[in-house]
MDTraj code that builds the backbone (N, CA, C; nanometers):
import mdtraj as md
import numpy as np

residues = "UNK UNK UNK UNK UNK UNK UNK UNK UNK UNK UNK UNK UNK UNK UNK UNK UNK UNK UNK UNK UNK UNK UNK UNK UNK UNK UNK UNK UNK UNK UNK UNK UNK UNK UNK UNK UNK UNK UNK UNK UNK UNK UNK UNK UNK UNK UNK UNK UNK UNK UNK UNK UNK UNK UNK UNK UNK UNK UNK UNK UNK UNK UNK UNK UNK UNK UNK UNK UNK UNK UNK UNK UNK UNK UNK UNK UNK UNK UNK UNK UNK UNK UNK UNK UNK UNK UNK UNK UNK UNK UNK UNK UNK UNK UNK UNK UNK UNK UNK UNK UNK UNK UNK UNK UNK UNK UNK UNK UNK UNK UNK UNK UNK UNK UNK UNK UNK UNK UNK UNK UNK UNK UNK UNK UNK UNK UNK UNK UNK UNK UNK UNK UNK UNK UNK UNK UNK UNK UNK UNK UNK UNK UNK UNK UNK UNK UNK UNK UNK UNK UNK UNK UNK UNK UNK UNK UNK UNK UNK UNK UNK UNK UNK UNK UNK UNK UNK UNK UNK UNK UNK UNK UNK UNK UNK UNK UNK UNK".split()
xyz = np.array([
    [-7.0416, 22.0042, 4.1249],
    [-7.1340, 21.8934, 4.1441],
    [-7.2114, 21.9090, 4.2743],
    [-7.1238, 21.9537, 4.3871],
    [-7.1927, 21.9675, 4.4774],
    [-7.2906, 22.0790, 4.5116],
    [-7.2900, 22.1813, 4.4177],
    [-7.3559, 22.2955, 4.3912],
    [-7.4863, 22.2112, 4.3807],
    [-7.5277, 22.1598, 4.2524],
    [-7.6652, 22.0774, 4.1922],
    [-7.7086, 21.9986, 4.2789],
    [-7.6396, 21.9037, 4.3566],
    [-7.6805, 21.8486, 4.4763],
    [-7.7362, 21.9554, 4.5894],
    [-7.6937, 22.0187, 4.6284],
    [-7.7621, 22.1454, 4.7325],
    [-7.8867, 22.1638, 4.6818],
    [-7.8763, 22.1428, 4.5413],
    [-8.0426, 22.2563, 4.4208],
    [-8.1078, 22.0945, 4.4412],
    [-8.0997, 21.9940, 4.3990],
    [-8.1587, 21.9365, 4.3614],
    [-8.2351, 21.8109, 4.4718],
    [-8.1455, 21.7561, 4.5706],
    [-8.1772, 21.6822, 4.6535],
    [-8.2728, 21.7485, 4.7588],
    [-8.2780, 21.8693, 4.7967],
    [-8.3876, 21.9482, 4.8594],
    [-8.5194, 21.9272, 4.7658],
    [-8.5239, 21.9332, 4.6305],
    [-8.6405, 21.9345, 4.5884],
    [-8.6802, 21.8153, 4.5226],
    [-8.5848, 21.7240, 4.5258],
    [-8.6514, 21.6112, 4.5252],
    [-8.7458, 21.5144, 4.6836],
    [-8.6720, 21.5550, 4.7750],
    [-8.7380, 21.5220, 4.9024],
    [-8.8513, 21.6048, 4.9378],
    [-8.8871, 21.7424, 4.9117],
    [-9.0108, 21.8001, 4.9209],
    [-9.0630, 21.7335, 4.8349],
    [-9.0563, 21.7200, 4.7137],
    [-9.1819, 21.6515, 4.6208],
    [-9.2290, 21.4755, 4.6770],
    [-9.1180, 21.4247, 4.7594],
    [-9.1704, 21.3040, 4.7741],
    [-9.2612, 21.3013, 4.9190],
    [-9.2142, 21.4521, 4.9876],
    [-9.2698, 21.4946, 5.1121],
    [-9.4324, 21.4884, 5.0877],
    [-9.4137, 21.5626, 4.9722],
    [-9.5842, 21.6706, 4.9494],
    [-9.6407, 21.5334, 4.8420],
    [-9.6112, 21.4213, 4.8004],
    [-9.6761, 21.3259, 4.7536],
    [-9.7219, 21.2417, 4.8736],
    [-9.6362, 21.2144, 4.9330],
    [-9.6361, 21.1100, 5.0531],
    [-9.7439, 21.1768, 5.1348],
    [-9.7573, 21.2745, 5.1527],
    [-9.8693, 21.3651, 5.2140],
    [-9.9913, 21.3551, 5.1786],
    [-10.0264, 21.4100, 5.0309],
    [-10.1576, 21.3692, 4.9250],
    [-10.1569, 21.2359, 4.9460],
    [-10.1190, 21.1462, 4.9733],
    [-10.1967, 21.0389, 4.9247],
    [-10.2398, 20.9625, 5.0868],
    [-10.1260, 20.9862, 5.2093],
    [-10.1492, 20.9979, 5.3385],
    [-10.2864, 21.0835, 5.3958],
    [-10.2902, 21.1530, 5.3515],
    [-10.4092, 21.2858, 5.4160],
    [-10.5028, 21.3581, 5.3104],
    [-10.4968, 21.3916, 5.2034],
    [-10.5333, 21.3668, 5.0919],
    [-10.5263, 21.5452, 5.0555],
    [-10.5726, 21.5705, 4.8990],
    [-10.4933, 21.7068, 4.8720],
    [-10.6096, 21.8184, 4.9593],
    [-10.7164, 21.7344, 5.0140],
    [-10.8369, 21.8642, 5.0730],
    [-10.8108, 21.8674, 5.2412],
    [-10.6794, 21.8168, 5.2887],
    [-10.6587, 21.8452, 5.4014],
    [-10.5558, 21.9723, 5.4621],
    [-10.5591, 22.0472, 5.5519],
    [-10.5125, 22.1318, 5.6042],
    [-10.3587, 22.0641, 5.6406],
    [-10.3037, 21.9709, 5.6976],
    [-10.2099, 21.8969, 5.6973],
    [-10.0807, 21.9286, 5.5589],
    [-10.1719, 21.8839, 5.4249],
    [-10.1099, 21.8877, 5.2943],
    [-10.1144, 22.0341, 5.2491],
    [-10.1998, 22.1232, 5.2959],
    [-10.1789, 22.2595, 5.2451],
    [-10.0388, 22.3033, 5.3300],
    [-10.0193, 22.2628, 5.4617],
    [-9.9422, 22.3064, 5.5150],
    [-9.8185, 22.2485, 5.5054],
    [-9.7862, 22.1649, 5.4606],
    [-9.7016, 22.0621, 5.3889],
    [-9.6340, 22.1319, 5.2870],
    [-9.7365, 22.1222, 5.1738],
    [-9.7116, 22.1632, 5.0323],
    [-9.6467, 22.3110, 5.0527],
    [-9.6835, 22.3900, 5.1255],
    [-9.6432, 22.5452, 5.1357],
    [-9.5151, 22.5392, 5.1714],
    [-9.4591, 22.4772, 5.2791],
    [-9.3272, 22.4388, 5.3706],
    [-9.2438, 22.3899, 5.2227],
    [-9.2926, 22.3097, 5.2198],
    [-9.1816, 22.2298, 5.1674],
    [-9.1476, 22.2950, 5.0073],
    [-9.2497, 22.3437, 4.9317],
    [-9.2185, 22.4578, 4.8132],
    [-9.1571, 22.5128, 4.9037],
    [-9.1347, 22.5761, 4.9909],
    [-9.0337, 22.7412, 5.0631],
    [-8.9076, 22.6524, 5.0677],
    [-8.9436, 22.5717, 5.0789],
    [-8.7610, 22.4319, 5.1505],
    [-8.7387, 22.4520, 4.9572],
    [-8.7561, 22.3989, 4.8651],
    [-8.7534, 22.3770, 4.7434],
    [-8.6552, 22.5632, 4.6759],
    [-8.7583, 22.6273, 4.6964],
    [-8.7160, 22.7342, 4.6400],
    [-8.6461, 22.8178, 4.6815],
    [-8.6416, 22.7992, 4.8404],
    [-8.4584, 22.8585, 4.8962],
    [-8.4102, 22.8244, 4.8752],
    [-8.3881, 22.6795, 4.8389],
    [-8.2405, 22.6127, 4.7794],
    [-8.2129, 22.6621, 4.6398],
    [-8.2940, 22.6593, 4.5941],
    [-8.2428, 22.7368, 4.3963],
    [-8.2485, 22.8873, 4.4811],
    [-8.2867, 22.9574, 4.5532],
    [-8.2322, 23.0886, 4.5360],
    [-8.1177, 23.1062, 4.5810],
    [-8.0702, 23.0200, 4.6951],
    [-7.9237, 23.0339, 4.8002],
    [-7.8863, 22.9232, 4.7062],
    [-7.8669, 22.8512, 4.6129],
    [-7.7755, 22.7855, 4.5503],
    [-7.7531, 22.8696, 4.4299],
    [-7.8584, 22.9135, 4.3181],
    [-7.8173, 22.9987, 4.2065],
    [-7.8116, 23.1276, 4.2293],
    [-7.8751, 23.2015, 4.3376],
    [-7.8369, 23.3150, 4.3551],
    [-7.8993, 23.4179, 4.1971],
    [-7.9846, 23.3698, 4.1473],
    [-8.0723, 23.4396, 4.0477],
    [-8.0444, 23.6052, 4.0362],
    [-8.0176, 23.6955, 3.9710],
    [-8.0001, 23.8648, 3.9493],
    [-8.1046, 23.9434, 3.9962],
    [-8.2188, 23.8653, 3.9494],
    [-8.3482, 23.9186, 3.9782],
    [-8.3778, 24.0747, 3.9642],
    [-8.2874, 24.0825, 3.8425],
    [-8.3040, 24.2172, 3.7759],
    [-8.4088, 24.2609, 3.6885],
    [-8.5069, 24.2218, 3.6884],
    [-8.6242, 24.2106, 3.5834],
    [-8.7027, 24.3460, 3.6260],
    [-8.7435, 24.4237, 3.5254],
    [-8.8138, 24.5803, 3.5732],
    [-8.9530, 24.5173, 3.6532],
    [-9.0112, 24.3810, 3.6668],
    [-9.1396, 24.3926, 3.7448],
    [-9.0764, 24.4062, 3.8915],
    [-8.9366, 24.3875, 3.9168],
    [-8.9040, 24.4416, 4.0797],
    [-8.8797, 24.6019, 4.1489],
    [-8.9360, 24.7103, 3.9709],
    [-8.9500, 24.8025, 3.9709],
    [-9.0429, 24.8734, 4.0384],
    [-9.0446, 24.9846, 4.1420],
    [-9.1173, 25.0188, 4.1820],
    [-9.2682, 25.0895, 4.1084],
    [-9.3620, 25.0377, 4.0677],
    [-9.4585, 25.1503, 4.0025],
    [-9.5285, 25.2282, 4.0446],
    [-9.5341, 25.3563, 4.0024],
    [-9.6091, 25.4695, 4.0307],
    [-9.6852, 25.4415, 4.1396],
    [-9.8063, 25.3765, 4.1615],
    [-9.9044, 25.3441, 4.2297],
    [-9.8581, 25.2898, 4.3302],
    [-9.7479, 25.2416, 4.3542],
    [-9.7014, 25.1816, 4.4534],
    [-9.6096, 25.2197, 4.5626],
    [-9.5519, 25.3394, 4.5244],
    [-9.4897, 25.3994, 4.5773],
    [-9.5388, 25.4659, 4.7209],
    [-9.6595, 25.5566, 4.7546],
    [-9.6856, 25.5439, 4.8882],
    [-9.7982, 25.4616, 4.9726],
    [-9.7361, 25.3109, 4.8620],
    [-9.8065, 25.2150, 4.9614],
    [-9.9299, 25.1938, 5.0045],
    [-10.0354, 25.2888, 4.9657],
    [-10.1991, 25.2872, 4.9537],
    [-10.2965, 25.1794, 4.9752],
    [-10.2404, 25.0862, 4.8543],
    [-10.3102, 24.9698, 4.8003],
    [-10.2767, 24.8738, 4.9137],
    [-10.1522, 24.8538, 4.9386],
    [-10.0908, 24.8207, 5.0506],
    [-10.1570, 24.7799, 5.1954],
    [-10.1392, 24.9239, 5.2036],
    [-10.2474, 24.9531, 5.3195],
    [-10.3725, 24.9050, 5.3107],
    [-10.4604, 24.9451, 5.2152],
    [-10.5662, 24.9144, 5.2056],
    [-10.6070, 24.7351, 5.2270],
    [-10.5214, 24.6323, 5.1196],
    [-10.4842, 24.5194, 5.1690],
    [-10.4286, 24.4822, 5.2980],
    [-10.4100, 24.5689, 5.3863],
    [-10.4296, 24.4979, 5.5101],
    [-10.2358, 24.4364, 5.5566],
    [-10.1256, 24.5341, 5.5079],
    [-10.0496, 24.4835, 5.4998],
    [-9.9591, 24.5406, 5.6172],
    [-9.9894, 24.6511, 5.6838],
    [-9.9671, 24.6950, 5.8494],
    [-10.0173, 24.5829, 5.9527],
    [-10.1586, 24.5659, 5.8931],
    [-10.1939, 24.4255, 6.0413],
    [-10.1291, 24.3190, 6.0459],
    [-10.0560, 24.2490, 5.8817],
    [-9.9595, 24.1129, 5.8679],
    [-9.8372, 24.1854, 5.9115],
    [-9.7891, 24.2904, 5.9146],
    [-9.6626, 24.3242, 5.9575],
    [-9.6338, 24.3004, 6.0938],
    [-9.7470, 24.3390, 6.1814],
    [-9.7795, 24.3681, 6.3072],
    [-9.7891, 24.2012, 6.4094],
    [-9.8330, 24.1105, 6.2637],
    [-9.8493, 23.9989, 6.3072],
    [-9.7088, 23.9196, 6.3423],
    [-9.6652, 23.9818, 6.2282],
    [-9.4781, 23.8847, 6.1747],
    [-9.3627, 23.9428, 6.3130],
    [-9.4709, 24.0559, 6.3826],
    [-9.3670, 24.1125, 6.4794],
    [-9.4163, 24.0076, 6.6241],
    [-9.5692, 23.9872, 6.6293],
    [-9.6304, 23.9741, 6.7125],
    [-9.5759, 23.8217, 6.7285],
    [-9.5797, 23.7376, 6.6163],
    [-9.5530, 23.6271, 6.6757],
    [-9.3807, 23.5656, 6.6636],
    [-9.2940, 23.6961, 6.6436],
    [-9.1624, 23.7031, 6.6892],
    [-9.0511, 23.6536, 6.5666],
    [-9.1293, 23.6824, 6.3713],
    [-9.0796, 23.6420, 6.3046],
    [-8.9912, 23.7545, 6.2243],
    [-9.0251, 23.8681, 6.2720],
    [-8.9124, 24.0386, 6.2605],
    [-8.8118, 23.9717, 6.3645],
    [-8.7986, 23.9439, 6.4767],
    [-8.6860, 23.8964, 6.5655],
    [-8.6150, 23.8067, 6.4950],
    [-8.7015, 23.7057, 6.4805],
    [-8.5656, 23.5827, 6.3936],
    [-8.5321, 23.6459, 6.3101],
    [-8.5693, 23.7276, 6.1977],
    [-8.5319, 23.7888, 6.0629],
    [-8.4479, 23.8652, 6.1033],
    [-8.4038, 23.9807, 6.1895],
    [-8.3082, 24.0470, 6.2163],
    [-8.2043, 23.9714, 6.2765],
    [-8.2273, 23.8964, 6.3796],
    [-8.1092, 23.8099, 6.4186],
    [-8.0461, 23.6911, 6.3383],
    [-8.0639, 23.6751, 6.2428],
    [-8.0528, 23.6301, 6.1176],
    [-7.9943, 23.6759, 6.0126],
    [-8.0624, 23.8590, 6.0074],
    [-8.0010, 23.8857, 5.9172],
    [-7.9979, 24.0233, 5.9526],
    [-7.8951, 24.0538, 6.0007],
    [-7.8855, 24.1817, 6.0986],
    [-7.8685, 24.3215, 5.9877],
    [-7.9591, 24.4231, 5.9845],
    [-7.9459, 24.5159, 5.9527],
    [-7.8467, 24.6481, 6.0086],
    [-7.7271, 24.6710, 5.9067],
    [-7.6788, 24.7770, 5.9218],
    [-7.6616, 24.9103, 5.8488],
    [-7.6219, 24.9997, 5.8652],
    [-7.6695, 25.1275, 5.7818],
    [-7.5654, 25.1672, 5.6978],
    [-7.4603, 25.0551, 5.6088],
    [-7.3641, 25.1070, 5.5391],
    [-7.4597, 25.0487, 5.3977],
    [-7.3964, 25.0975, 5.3071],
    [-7.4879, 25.1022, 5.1699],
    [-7.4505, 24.9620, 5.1371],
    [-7.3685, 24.8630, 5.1781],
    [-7.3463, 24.7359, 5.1008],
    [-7.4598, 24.6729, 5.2030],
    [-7.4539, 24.6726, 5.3589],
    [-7.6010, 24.6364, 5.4069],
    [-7.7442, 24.6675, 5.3433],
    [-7.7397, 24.7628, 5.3115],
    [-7.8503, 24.8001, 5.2358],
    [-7.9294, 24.7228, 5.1191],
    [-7.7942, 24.7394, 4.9716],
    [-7.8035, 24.6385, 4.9010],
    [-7.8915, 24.5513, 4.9115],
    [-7.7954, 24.4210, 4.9396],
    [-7.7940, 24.3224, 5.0268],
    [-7.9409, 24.2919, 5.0578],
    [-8.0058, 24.3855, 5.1897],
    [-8.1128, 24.3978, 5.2354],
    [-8.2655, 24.3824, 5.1028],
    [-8.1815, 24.4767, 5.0837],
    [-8.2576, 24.5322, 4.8947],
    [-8.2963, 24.3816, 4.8295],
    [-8.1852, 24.3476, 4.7583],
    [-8.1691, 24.2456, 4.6906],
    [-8.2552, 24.0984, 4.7580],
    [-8.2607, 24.1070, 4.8761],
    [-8.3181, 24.0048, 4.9703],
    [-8.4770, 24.0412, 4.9624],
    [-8.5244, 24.1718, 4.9964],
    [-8.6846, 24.1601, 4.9291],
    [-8.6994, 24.1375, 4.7863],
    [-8.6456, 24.1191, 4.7409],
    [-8.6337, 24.0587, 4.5614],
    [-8.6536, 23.9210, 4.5698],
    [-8.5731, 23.8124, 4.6417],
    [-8.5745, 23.6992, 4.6577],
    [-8.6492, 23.6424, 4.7006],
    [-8.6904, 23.6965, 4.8322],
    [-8.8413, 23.6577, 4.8969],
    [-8.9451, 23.6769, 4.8056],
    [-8.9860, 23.7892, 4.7569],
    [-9.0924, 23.7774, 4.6460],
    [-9.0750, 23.7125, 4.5437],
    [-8.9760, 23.6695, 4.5000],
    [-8.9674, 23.5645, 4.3609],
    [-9.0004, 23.4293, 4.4116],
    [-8.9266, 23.3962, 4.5501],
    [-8.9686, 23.2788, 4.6239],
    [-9.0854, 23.2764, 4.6186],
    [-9.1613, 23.3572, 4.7259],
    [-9.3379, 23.3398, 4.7220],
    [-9.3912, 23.4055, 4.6342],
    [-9.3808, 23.4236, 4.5019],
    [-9.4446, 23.4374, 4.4045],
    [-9.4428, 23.2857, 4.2984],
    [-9.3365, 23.2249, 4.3415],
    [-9.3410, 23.1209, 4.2337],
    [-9.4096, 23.0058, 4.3344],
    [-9.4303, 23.0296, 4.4783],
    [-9.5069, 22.9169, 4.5634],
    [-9.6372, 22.9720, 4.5451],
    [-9.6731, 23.0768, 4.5324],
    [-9.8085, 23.1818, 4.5348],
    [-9.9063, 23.0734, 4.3924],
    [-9.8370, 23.1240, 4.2699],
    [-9.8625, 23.0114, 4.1576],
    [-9.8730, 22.9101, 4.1592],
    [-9.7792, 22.7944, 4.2314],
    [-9.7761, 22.6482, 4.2388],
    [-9.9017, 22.6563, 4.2952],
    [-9.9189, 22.6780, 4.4122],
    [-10.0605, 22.6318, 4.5496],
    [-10.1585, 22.6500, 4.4676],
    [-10.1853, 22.7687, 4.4122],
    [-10.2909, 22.8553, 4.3224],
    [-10.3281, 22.7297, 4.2018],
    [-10.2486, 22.6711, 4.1696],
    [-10.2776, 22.5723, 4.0516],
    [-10.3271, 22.4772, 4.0836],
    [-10.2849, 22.4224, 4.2148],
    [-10.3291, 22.3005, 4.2975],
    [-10.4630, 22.3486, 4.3902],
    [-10.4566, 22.4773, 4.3858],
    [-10.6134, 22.4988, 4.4822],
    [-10.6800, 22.4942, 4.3741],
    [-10.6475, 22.5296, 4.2556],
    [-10.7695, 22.4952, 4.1640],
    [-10.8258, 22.4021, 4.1186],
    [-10.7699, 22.3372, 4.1179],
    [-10.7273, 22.1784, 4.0720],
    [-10.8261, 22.0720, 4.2222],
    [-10.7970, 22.1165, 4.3066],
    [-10.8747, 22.0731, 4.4285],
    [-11.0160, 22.1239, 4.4244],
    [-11.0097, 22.2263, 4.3990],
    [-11.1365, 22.3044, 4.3921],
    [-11.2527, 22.2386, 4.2970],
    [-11.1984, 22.2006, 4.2075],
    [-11.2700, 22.1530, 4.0506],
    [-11.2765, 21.9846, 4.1217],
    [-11.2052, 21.9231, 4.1395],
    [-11.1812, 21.7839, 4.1974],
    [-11.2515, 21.7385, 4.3199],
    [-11.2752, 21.8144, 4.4149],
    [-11.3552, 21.8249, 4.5128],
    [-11.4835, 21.8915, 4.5791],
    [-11.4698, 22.0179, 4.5359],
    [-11.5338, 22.1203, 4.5606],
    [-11.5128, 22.2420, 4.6348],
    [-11.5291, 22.3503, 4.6223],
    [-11.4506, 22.4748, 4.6691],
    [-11.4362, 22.4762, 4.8334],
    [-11.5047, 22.4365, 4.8812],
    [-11.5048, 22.4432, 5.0402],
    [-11.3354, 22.3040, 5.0764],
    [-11.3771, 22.2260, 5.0251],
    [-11.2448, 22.1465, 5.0582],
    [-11.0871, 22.1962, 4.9971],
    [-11.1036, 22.3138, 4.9223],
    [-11.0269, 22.3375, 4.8954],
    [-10.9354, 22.4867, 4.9889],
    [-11.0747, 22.5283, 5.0949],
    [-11.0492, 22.6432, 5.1190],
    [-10.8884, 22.6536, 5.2249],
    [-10.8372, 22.5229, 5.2706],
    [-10.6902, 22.5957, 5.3595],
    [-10.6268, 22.5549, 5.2664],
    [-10.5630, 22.5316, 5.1084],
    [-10.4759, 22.5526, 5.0197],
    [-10.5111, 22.7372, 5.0137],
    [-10.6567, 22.7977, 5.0169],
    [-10.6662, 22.9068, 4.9721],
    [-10.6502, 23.0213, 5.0628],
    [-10.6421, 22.9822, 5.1969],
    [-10.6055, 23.0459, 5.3312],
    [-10.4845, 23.0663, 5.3323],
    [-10.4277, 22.8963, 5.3283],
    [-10.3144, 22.8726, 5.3764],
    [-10.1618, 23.0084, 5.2497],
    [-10.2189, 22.9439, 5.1727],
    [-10.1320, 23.0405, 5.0198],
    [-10.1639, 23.2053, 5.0330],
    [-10.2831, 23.2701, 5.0787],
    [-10.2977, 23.3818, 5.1182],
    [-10.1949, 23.4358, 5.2536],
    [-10.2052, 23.3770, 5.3549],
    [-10.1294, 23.3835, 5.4827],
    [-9.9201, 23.3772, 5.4508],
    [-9.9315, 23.2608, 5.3534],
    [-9.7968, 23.2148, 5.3741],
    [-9.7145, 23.2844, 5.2404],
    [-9.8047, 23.3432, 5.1502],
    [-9.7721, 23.4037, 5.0329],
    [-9.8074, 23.5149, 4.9433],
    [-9.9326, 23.5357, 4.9275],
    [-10.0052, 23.6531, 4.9379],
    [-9.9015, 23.7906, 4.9696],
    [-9.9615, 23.7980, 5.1127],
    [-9.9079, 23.8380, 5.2292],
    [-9.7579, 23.9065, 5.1941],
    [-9.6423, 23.8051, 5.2401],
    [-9.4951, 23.8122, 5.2220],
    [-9.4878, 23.8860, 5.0899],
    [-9.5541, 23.8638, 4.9295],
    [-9.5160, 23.9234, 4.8524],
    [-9.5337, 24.0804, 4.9030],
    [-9.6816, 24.1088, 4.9384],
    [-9.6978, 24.2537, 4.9426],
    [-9.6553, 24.3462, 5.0507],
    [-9.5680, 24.2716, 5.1394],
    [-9.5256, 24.3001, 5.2648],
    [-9.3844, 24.3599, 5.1524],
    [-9.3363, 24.2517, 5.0651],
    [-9.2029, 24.2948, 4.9906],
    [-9.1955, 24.4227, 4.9312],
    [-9.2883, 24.4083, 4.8708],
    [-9.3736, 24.5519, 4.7634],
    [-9.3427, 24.6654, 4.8173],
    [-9.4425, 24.6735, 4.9861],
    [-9.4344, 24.7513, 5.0405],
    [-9.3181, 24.8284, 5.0780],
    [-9.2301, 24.7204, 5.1220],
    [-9.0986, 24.7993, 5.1948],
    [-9.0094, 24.8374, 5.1168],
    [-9.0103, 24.7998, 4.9709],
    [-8.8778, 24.8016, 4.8739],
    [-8.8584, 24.9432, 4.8588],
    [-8.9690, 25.0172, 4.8295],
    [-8.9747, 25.1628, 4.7852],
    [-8.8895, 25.2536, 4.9094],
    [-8.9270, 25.1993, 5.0813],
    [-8.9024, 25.2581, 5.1745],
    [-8.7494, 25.2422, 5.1381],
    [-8.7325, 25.1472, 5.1699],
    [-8.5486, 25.0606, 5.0920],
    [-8.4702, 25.1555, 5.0842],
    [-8.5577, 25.1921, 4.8980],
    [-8.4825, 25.2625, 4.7931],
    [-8.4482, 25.3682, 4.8386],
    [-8.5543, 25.4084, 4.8922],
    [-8.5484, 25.5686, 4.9314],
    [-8.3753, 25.5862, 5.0133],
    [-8.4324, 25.5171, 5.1372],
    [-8.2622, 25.5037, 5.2461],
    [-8.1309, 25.5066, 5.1663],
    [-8.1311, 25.4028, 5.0705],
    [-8.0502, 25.3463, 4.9723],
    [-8.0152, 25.5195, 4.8949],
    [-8.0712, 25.5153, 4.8140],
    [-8.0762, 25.6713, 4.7486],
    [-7.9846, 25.7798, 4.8851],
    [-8.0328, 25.8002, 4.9123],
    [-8.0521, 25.9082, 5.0221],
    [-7.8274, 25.8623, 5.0538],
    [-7.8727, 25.7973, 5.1074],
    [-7.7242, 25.6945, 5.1054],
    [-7.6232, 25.7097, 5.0197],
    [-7.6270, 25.7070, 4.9243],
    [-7.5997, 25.7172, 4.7780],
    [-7.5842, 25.8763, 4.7463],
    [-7.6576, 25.9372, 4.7961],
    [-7.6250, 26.1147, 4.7986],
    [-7.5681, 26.1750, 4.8686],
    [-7.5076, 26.0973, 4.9897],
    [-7.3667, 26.1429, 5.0889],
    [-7.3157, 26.2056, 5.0233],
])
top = md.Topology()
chain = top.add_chain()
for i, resn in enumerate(residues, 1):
    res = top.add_residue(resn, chain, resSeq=i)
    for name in ("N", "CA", "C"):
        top.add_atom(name, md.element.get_by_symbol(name[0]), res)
traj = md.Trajectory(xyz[None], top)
């Protein structure tokens, strides 16, 4: 029981967060984009650290094209890396979640860029529905920090995931061939 309570009382208080917000500041404010983003991430860590999902599905497969990271690059995903260091969010993440070089760290590690991208892939969609929805309702300019804000806070993190999983595997592998 107390499992569903962990899942469920988190996402019932973000939704009354991110209503209480829209109707306080309204859905074309920077306030509620930044709201709505937070509080989906509060929502969907709790179903991932409460169900703990497999997240075995082949789209967490590396594809061809993706493998030395190109597209990656090209998207601009060294300068957000550079940023996540710059404004000291690689520090909390390691001291948090300390990387070591035995293969169950690894895993682990592994399995954790899986989660993050399922997280901000399913917030990536929500915002995306509601920037549209704002967009059509208001007009595209009032809609533009749902479309910033979801690029920066989600975008981003997925292809940052993308990026590193392959590096991962490789270690992992390599590991694995002791």
């Amino acid at each position: 029981m107390r499992k569903y309570l962990n899942l469920i009382l988190p996402i019932i208080i973000s939704l009354l967060v991110i209503y209480g917000t829209s109707i306080w500041k309204g859905l074309d404010s920077f306030l509620f984009a930044w709201i709505l983003n937070f509080m989906l991430m509060i929502s969907v860590l709790s179903f991932t650290q409460t169900l703990k999902p497999k997240l075995a599905s082949s789209y967490y497969n590396t594809k061809k094209w993706e493998e030395e990271g190109t597209i990656y690059q090209f998207l601009g995903v060294s300068f957000f890396r550079k940023i996540l260091v710059w404004i000291g969010w690689e520090k909390l993440n390691k001291k948090g979640n300390p990387v070591k070089k035995n293969i169950d760290s690894l895993l682990h590690l592994e399995y954790g860029t899986r989660q993050s991208e399922f997280g901000h892939l399913i917030i990536f969609f929500i915002v995306l529905a509601i920037n549209i929805f704002v967009a059509i309702k208001f007009g595209f300019v009032k809609s533009l920090w749902l479309l910033i804000l979801n690029l920066i806070l989600n975008f981003y993190p997925i292809i940052v995931q993308r990026y590193n999983r392959p590096r991962l595997k490789k270690v992992i592998n390599a590991k694995r061939s002791l």
